[in-house]
C-alpha positions as CSV (number, residue, x, y, z in Angstrom):
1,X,-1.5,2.8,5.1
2,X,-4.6,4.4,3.2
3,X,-2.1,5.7,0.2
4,X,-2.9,9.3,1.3
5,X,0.4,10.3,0.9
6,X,2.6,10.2,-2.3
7,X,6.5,8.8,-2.3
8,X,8.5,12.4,-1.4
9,X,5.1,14.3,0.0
10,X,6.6,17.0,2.5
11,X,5.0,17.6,5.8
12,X,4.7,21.0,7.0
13,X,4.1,20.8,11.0
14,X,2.5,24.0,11.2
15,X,0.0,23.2,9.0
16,X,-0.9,19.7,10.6
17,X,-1.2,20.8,14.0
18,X,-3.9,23.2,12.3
19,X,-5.5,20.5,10.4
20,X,-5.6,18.7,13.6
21,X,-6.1,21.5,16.4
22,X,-3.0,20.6,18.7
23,X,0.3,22.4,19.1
24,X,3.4,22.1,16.8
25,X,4.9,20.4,18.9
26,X,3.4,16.5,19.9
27,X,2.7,17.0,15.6
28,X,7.3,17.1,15.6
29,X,7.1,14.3,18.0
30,X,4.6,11.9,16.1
31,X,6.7,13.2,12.6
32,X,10.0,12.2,14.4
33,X,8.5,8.5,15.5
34,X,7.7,7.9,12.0
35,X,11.1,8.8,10.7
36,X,12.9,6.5,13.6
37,X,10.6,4.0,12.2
38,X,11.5,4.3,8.4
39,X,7.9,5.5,7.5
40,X,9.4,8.8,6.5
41,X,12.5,10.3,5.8
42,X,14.3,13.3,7.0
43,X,16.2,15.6,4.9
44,X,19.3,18.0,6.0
45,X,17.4,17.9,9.3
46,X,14.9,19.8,8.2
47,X,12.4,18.8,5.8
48,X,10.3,15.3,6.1
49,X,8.6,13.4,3.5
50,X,6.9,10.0,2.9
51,X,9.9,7.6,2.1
52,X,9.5,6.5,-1.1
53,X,10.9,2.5,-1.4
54,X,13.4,0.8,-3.8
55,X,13.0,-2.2,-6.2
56,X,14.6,-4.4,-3.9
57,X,13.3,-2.9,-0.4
58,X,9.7,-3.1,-1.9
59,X,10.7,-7.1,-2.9
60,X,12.0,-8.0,0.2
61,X,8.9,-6.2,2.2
62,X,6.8,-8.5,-0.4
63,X,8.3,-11.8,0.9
64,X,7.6,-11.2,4.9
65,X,4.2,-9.9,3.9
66,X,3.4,-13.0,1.8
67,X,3.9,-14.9,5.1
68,X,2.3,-12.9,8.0
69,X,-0.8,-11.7,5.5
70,X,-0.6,-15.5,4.8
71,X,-0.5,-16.3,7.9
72,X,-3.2,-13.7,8.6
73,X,-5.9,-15.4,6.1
74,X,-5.8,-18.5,7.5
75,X,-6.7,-16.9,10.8
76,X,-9.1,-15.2,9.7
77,X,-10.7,-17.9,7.5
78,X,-11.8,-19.8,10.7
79,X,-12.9,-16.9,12.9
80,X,-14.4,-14.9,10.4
81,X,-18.0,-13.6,11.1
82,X,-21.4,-13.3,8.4
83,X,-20.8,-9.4,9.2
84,X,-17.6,-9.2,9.2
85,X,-17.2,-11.0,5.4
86,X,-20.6,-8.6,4.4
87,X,-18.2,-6.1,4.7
88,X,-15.3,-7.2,3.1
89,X,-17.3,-8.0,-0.4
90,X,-18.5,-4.4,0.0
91,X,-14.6,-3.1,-0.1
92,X,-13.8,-4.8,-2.8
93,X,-17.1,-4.0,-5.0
94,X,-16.2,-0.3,-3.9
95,X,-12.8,-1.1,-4.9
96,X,-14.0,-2.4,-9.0
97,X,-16.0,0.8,-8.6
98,X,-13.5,3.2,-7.8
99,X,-11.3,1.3,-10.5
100,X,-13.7,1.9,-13.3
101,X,-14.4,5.3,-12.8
102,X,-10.6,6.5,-12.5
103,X,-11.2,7.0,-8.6
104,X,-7.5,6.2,-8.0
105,X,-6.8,7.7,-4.8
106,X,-10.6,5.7,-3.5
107,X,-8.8,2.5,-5.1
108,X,-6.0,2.7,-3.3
109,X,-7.7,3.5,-0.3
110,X,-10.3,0.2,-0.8
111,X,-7.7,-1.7,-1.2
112,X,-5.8,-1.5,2.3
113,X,-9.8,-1.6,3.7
114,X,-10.1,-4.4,2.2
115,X,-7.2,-6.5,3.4
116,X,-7.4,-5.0,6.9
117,X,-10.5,-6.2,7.6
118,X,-9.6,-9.6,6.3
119,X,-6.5,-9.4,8.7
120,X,-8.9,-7.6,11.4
121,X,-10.8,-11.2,11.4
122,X,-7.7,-13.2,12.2
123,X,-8.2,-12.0,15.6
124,X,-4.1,-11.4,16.2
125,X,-3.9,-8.2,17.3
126,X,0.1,-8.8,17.9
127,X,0.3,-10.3,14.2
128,X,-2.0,-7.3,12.6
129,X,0.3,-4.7,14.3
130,X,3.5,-6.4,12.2
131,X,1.2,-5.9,9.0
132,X,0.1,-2.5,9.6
133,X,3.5,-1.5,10.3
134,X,4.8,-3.0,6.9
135,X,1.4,-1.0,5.3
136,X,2.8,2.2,6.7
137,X,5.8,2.1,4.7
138,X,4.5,0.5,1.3
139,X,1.0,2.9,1.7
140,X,3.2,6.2,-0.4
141,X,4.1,3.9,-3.0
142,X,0.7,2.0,-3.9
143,X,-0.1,5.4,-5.4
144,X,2.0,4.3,-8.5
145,X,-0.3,1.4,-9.4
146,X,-2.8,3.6,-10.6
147,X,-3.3,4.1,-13.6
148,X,0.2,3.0,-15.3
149,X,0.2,-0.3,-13.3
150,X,-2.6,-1.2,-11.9
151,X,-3.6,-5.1,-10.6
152,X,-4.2,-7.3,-13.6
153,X,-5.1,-11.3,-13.3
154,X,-4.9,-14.4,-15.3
155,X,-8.4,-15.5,-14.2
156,X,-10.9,-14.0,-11.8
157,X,-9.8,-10.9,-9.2
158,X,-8.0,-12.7,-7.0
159,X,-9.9,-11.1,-3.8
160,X,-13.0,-13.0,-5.0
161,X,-10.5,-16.4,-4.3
162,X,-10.0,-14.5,-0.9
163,X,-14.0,-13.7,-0.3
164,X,-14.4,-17.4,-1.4
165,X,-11.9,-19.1,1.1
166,X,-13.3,-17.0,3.9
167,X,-17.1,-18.1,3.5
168,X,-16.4,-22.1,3.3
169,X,-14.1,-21.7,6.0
170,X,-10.7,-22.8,4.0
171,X,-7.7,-21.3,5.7
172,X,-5.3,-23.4,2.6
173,X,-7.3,-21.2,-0.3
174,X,-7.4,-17.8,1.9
175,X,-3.7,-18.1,2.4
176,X,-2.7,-18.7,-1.4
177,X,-5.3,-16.2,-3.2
178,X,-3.7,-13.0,-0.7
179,X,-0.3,-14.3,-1.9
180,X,-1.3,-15.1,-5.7
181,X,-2.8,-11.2,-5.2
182,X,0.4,-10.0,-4.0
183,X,2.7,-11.6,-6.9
184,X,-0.4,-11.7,-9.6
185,X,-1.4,-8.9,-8.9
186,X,1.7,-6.9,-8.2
187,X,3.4,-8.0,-11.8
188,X,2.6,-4.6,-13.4
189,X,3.7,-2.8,-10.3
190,X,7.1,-4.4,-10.0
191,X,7.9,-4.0,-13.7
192,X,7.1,-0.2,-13.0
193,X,9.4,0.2,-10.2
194,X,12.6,-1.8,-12.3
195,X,11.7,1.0,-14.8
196,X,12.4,3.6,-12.3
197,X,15.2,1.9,-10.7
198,X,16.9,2.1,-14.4
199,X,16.2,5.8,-14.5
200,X,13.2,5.0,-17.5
201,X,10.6,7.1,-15.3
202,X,10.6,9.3,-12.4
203,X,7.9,10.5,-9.8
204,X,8.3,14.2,-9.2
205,X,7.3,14.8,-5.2
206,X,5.1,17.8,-6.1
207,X,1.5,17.1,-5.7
208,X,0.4,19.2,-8.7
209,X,2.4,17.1,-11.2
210,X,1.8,13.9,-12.6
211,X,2.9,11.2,-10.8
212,X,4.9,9.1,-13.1
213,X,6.6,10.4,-15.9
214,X,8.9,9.8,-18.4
215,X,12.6,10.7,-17.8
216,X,13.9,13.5,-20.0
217,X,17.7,11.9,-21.5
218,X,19.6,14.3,-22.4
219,X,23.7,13.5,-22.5
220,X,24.2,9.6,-22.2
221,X,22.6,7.4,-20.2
222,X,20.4,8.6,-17.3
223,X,21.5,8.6,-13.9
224,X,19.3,8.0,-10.6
């Protein structure tokens, strides 16, 4: 959900179960949930990565998150606490920050901190377990926003609209500025995945590579 994890990262089990001090084997088990539930992928039953997502399984995750998250913000625009909204202004002014200094993996981060304590507020644990579980799956591919595609606005930063709705108590404005953030704010990042879904760029799974690069053409048209 955090972005931790690139699009085609491979786990090794033995070295999570050292990261995290338990046996290989409930690491397999928790591995093998995650693939049943799409999160990651298995290859020749063997090897698993973070599933990476197509144009059109990222666009149609889009359009049920524009209504639960909407229907999250207006929830949480009439229970929201003075503490709670304290502490979602200070995600997103660590989120500018992280922007602006090329923090990318920290933006990414700031920005799923940010939304989930908005959806945190709405006080539906049933509704926030629906989110997170769509978060698990698009969390690998947010890491492409940055830098080649990152949020862009009209007008203001559409989580200020969201900060906004949530101190005067307006469930209407809460709901549109997460959905205007979604499509607003996602432009760049849809016209970089049709790019990739023409075979214009690729993202090599290696961690030591750069994320997003151009696709070498060679003889004809490239293929995906």
């Amino acid at each position: 959900m955090e972005g931790r994890f690139r699009p085609g990262y491979r786990f090794k089990i033995r070295d999570l179960a050292a990261a995290m001090n338990v046996s290989d084997t409930p690491c397999r088990e928790a591995l093998m949930q995650l693939v049943r539930e799409r999160v990651l992928e298995m290859h020749s039953g063997r090897s698993i990565s973070a599933a990476p997502l197509t144009l059109a399984q990222y666009l149609e995750l889009r359009e049920i998150r524009l209504e639960l998250e909407g229907m999250a913000g207006e929830a949480a625009a009439r229970h929201i606490t003075p503490a709670q909204l304290r502490r979602i202004e200070e995600f997103h002014q660590a989120l500018i920050k992280a922007e602006r200094t090329g923090d990318w993996s920290g933006a990414v981060r700031l920005n799923w901190q940010f939304h989930h304590a908005v959806y945190l507020a709405a006080r539906k644990p049933e509704l926030l377990a629906l989110i997170e579980g769509i978060w698990l799956r698009n969390g690998p591919m947010l890491n492409l926003q940055y830098p080649d595609a990152a949020p862009h606005y009209d007008g203001e930063h559409q989580h200020l609209a969201v900060i906004d709705g949530l101190r005067k108590h307006d469930p209407v404005k809460v709901r549109a500025a997460i959905q205007h953030d979604m499509i607003e704010g996602g432009r760049a990042f849809v016209q970089l995945l049709q790019r990739i879904d023409r075979g214009e760029v690729s993202y090599p799974a290696v961690d030591d590579e750069p994320l997003v690069r151009p696709r070498t053409r060679t003889h004809g048209p490239a293929r995906r």
